[in-house]
Each structure stands twice: as C-alpha cells, then as structure tokens.
C-alpha positions as CSV (number, residue, x, y, z in Angstrom):
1,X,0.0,0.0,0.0
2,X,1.2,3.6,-0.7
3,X,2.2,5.3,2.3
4,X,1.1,8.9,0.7
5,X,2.8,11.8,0.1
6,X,2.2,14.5,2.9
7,X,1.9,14.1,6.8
8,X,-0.9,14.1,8.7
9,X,-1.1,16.1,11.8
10,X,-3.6,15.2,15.1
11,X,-5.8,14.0,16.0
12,X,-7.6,16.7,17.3
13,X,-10.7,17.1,19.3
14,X,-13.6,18.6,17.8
15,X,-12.7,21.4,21.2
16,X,-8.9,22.4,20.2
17,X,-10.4,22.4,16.1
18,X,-13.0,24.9,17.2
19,X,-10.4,27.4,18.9
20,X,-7.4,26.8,16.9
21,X,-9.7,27.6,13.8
22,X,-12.0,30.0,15.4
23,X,-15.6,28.7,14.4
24,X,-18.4,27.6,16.7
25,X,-19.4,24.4,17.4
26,X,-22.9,24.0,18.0
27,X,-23.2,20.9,20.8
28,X,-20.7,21.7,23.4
29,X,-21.6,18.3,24.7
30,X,-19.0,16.9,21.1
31,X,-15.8,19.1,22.4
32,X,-14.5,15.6,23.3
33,X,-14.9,13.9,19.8
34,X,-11.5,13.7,18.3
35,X,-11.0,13.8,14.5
36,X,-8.2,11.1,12.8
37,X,-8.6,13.6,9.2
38,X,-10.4,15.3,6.7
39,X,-12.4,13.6,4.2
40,X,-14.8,14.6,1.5
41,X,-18.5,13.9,2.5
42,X,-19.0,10.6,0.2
43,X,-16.1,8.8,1.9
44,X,-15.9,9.8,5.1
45,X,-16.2,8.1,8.4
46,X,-17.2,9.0,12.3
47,X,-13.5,10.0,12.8
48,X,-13.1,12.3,9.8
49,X,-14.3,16.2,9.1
50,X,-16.0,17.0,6.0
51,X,-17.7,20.4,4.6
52,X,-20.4,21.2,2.8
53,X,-20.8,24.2,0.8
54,X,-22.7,23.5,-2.5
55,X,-26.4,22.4,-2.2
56,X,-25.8,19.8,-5.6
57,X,-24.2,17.4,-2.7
58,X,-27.5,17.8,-0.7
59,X,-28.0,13.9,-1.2
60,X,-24.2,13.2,0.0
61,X,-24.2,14.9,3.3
62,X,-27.5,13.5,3.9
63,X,-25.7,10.1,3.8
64,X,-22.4,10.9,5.4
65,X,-21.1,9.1,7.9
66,X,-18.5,11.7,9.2
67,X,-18.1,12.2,12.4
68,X,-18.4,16.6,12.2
69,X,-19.1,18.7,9.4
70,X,-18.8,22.5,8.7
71,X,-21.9,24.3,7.6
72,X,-23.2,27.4,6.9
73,X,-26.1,28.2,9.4
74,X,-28.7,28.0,6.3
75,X,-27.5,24.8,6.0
76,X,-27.8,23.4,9.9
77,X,-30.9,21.9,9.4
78,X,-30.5,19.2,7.1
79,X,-27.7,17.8,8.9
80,X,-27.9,14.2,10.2
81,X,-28.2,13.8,13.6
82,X,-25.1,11.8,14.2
83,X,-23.0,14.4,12.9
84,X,-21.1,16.8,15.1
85,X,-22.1,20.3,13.6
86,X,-19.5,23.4,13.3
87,X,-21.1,26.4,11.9
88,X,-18.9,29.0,9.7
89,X,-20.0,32.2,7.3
90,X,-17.6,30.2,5.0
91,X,-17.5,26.9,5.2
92,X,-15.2,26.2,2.4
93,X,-12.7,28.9,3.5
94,X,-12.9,27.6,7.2
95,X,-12.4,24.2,5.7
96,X,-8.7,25.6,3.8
97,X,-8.0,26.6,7.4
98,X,-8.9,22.7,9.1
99,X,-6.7,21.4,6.4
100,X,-3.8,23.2,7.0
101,X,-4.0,22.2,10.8
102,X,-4.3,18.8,9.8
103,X,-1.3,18.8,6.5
104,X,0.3,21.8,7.1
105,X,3.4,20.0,4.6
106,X,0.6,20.3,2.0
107,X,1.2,24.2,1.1
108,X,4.4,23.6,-0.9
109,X,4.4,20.5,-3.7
110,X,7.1,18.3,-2.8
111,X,9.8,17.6,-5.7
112,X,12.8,15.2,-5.0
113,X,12.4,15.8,-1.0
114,X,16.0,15.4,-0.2
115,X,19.5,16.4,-0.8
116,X,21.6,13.8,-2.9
117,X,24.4,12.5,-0.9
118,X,26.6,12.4,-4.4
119,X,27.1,15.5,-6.2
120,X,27.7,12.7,-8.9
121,X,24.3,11.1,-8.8
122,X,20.7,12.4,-9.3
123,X,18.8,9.1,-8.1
124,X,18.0,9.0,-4.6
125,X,19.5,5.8,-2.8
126,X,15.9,5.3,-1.1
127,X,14.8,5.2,-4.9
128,X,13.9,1.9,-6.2
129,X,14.8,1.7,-9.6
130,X,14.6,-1.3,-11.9
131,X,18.1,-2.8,-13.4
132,X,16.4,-2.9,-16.9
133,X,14.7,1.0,-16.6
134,X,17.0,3.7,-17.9
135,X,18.0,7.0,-16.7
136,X,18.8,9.8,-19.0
137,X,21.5,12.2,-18.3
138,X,20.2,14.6,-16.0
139,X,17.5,13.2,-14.7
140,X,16.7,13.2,-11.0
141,X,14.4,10.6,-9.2
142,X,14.0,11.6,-6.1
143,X,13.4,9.8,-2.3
144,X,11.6,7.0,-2.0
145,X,10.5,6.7,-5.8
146,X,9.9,3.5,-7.9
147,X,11.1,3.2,-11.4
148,X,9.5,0.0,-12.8
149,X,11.7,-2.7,-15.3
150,X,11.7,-1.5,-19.1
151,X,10.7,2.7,-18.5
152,X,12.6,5.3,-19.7
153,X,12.9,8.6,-18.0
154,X,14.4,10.4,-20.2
155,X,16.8,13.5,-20.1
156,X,15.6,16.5,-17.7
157,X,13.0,14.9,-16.0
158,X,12.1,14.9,-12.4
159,X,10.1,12.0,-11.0
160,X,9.4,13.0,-7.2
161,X,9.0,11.9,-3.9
162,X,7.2,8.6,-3.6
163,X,6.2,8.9,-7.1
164,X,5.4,5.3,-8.7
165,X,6.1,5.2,-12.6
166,X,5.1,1.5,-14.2
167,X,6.6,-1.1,-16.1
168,X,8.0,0.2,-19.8
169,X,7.0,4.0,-19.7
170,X,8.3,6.8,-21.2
171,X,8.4,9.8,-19.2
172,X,9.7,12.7,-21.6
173,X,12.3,15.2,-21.8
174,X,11.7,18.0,-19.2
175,X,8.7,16.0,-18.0
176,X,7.7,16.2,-14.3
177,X,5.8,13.4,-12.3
178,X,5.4,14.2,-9.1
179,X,2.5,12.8,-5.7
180,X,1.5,10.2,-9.1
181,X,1.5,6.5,-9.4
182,X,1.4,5.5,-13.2
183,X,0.6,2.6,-14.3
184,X,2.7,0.6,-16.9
185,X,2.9,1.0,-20.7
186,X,2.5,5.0,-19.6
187,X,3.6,7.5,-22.2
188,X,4.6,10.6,-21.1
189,X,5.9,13.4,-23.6
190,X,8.3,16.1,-22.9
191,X,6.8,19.0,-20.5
192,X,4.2,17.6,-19.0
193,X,3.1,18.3,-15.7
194,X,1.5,15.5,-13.3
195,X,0.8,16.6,-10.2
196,X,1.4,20.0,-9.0
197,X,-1.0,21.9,-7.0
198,X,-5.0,21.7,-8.1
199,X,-5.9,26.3,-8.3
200,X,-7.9,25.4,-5.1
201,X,-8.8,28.8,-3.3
202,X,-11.2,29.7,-0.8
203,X,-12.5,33.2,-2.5
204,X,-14.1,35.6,-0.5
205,X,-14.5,39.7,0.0
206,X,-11.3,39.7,2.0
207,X,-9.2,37.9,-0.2
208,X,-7.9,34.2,-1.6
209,X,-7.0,31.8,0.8
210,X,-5.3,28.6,-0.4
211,X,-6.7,25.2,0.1
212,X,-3.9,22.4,0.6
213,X,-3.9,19.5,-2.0
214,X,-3.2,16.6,-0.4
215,X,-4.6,14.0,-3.0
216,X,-3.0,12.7,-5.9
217,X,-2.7,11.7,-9.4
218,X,-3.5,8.0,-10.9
219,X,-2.8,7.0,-14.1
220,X,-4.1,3.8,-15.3
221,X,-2.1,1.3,-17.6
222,X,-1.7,2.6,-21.7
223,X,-2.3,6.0,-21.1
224,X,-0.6,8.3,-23.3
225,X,-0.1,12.1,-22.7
226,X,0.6,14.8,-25.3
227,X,3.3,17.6,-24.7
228,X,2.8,20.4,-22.1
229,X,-0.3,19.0,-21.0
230,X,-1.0,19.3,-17.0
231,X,-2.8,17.0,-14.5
232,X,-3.2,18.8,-11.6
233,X,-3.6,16.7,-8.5
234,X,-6.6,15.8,-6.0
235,X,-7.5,18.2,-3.3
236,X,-8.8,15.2,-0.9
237,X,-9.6,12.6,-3.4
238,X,-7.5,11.6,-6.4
239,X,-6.8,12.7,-9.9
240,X,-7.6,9.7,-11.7
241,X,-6.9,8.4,-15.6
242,X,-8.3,5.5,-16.9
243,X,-6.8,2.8,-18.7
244,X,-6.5,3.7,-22.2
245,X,-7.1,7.5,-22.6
246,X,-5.3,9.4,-25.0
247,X,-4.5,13.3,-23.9
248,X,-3.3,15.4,-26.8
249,X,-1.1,17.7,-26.2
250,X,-1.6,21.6,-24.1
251,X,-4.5,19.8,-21.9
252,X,-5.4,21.1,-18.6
253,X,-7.0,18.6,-16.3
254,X,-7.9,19.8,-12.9
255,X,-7.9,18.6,-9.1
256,X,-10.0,15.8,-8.5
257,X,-11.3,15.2,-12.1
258,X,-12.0,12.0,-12.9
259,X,-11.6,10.3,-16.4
260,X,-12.6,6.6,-17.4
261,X,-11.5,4.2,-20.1
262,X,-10.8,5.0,-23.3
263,X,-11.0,8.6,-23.9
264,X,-9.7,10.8,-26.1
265,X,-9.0,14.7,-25.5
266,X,-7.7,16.8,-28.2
267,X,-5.4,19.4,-27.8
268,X,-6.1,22.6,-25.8
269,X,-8.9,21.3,-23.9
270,X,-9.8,22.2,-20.3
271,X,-11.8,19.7,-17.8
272,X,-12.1,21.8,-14.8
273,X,-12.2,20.8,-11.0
274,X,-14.6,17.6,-9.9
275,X,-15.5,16.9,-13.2
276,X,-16.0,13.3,-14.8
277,X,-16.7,11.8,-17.7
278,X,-17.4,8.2,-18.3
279,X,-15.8,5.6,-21.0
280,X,-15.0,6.2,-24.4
281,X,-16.1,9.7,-24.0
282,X,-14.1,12.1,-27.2
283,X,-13.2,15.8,-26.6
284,X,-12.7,17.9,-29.6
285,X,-10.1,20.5,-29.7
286,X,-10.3,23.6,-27.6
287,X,-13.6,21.8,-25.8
288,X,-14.2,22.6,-22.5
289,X,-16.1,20.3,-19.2
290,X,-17.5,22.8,-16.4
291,X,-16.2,21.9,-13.1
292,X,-18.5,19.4,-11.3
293,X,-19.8,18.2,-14.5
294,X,-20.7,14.8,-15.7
295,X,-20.4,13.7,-19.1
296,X,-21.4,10.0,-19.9
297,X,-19.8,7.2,-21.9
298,X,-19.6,7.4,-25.4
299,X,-20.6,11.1,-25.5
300,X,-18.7,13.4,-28.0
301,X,-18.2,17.1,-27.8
302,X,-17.8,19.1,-30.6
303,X,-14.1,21.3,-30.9
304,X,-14.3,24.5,-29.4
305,X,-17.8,23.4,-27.3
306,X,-17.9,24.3,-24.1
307,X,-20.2,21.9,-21.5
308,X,-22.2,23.3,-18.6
309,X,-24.6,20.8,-17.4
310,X,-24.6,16.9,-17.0
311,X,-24.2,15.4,-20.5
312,X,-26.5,12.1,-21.1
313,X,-24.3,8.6,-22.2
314,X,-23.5,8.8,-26.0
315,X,-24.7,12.6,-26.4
316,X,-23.3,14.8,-29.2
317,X,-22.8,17.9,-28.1
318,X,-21.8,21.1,-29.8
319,X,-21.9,25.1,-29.2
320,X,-21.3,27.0,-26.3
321,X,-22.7,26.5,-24.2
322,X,-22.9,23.0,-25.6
323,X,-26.2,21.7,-26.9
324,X,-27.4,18.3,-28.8
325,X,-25.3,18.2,-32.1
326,X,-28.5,18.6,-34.1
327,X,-30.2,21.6,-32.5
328,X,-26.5,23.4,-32.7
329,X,-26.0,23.0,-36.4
330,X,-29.6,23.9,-37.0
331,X,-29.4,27.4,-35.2
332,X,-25.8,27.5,-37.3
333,X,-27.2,27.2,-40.7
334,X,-30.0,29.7,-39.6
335,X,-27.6,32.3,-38.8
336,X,-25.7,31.7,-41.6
337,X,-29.0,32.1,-43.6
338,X,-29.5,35.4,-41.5
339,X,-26.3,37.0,-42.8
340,X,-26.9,36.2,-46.3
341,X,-30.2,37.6,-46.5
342,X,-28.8,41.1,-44.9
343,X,-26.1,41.3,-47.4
344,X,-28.9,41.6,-50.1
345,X,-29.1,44.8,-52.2
C-alpha cells in the first residue's frame, strides 16, 4: 500500500479544532470527539471532518457518515443527527483553514524531497529503480520513488517523492511526475506536468486563501499524454486516468477530475475541477467540461464546445454552451441564412 505523500497532523478534538480555527461548534456536549482527518462527505467516516458548501451534494451529506461537518447556518438543518455540527460564514474557506491544521506539509508540492548524498548522482539511494529502466542524463528521481523494469525517464526529467512510474514507460524530456502513481505502458511526452497543485482557493471579500492539495494523481495502464499538457492533483480525493485514454497535447485537467476508459482529449482542452466523464467519451479541440460536471460514456463534444450541465451517455454535443449536435448546427445554418439575406441589395 502507498504510504502517501504529505503528513498528517492530530488527532484533534472537535474542542482544540474549534479554537485553533476559530468557528463555533454547535453541541458543546461533542468538544470531546476527536478527528483522525479530513475527508470529502461521500467517503468519510465518524472520525473524519468534512464540509459542505454546494447544495448539488444535498444527497451526500444526507448520507455521510463523518463524524463533524462544517456548515453554513442555512444549512444546519439538514444535517444528520449523528453528525457533530460546526457552523462557519464560509464553510469552504474555514475548511482551507482545518486542512492546514491537519497537513500543514501540503502548502508547498514536494519535488525530489532530499538532498543527494553524491554530487555525482541524481537518483535518490531510497529510490527503487529497476536494473532494466534507464536513466537519461540529467534526470533526478527523487526519495523514495519507484522506477519499474523496461521505463525510460528520459533527459531533464524529475520524477518526485514517492512517485510510482510503471513497467516500460516513457516519461519525456523536461517531463515532471510528481504525488502520481502510473501505471505501466505509460507514455509521457516532454513538458508535461502531473501533479502539481489543483488552483484550489477559498474566494471571499477579504481575499484568496489557499486550500492544501493533499490527494494525488492516478494513471491507469496505456495512457498516453501529449506535450505540455498538466494534471493537476486531487485536493482530498485523487486525480484519476483510466486505462487507455489518450491526452493530446496543451490539456489542462484539474484537481479531483475523474476520467474513465478509453477517452480521447484533443489538444487545448480544459476539464475543470470535480468533473467526470465516463468511458470512451471524445473531446474535440479547444472543448471545454465545467467543473463538477458529468459527461457520460460514449458522449462526443464538438471542438471549441464548451459543456455546462450533466451530459447524457453517447450525447453529441456542440456550441457554447454546448447543446445536442443537431439543435447546434440547426441554429448555425440559420444564422448563416440570416447573414446572407442582410447582405442583399
């Protein structure tokens, strides 16, 4: 099992998180409770915190199982009983804040993580590298990474701290793979950039407060990944790939987005934060996903289309905002139709 990338911090009771943050906990009877970590709503458990902040997840913090959850006082009511409540103005910002109690390591990525003990030598002795995998001239794997049999990593390129690359990869020139584990048969072209901070702030009237990362990105076997592209990684959850997919190259894929089987994504597209898209789904060129959208298998969106709401399974979309294929084209060819009827004399 992987033993993560950033410490954890605590645990806490749900007294010392109410005063060292500063928000108000409603039942003074659950100062005692302690909190193990933070967890999104859907996954966590009686010793986790979660937040909720967006009333699309009405369903999932009806279900949680967490043991407290920040709120905004609109929201106190449809909290479960079971769950410890903590009221804040901004629950997401006040969230940023529990998070960096809990992984204050978070704030900064973390690259090789160690200095080399040989000027000589940019592999990390704690590195696990396969005899067969080679190492291009000045590349640096860093502590505790693992460098499967048959994978190149070629000249330039950073593989970090307790990143896993697969069996007979390529990572590229100038490439960096860092909090990632990558399956094998991976291609990775020169400048891409797997794993760096998700743009996670907590926005408000006094300013942008950052929102640690701490998840990661996972890349399933025979994915391949076109130049310059960026995978940012999870905020709690994960980043995730799935086997297959084919990423052209200057993509942008944001924290927590999660990708299936099979998928193809032209160049300059943008999937934005919490999106997902099912199986076999296609993105044409300079298409766009909203964040927190789903877009089901086997859809296809039209180049330069740009998807707001929940696509259906083997919808074709175009337009922007994106539409059924159909509909767009027919209010194209009217316009079209428009313009040539006011150019008449």
């Amino acid at each position: 099992m992987h033993p993560g990338f950033f410490q954890r911090a605590g645990p806490f009771t749900l007294g010392d998180i109410s005063e060292r943050v500063g928000i108000r906990l409603l039942c003074a009877s659950d100062r005692s409770r302690v909190i193990d970590g933070v967890k999104p709503l859907a996954t966590a458990s009686g010793g986790d915190i979660a937040f909720f902040d967006n009333r699309r997840y009405a369903s999932q913090l009806k279900n949680t199982f967490a043991g407290a959850c920040i709120v905004a006082s609109r929201d106190v009511g449809i909290v479960p009983p079971r769950v410890a409540i903590l009221e804040a103005e901004q629950p997401y910002e006040t969230f940023a804040k529990v998070m960096r109690l809990f992984y204050g390591d978070a704030m900064r990525s973390k690259a090789a993580m160690a200095t080399l003990p040989d000027a000589n030598s940019l592999i990390h002795p704690s590195a696990q590298v396969a005899a067969s995998a080679d190492i291009e001239m000045g590349a640096i794997v860093g502590c505790e990474a693992s460098i499967g049999s048959g994978t190149i990593v070629a000249a330039g390129a950073v593989v970090g701290y307790r990143s896993v690359i697969g069996e007979n990869c390529y990572v590229g020139a100038g490439a960096s793979v860092t909090h990632a584990i990558v399956g094998n048969d991976v291609i990775i072209h020169a400048g891409v950039r797997i794993g760096q901070d998700g743009f996670g702030f907590a926005m408000t009237k006094h300013g942008h407060s950052k929102v640690p990362q701490i998840g990661c990105v996972i890349i399933s076997n025979d994915v391949e990944i076109g130049a310059n592209s960026t995978i940012d990684r999870g905020t709690l959850g994960d980043t995730q790939i799935g086997e297959g997919t084919k990423i052209d190259n200057l993509v942008q894929i944001g924290h927590n987005v999660v990708i299936g089987r099979h998928c193809v994504i032209v160049a300059q597209s943008g999937i934005a934060g919490s999106a997902e898209l099912g199986d076999f789904v296609v993105m044409g060129a300079q298409s766009g996903v909203l964040g927190h959208v789903k877009v089901g298998s086997g859809a296809q969106i039209a180049g330069m289309a740009h998807v707001k709401n929940d696509v259906a399974p083997g919808a074709r979309m175009g337009g922007t905002p994106a539409k059924p294929f159909d509909e767009w084209a027919r209010e194209v060819a009217s316009l079209r139709s428009l313009g040539k009827k006011s150019r008449k004399p």
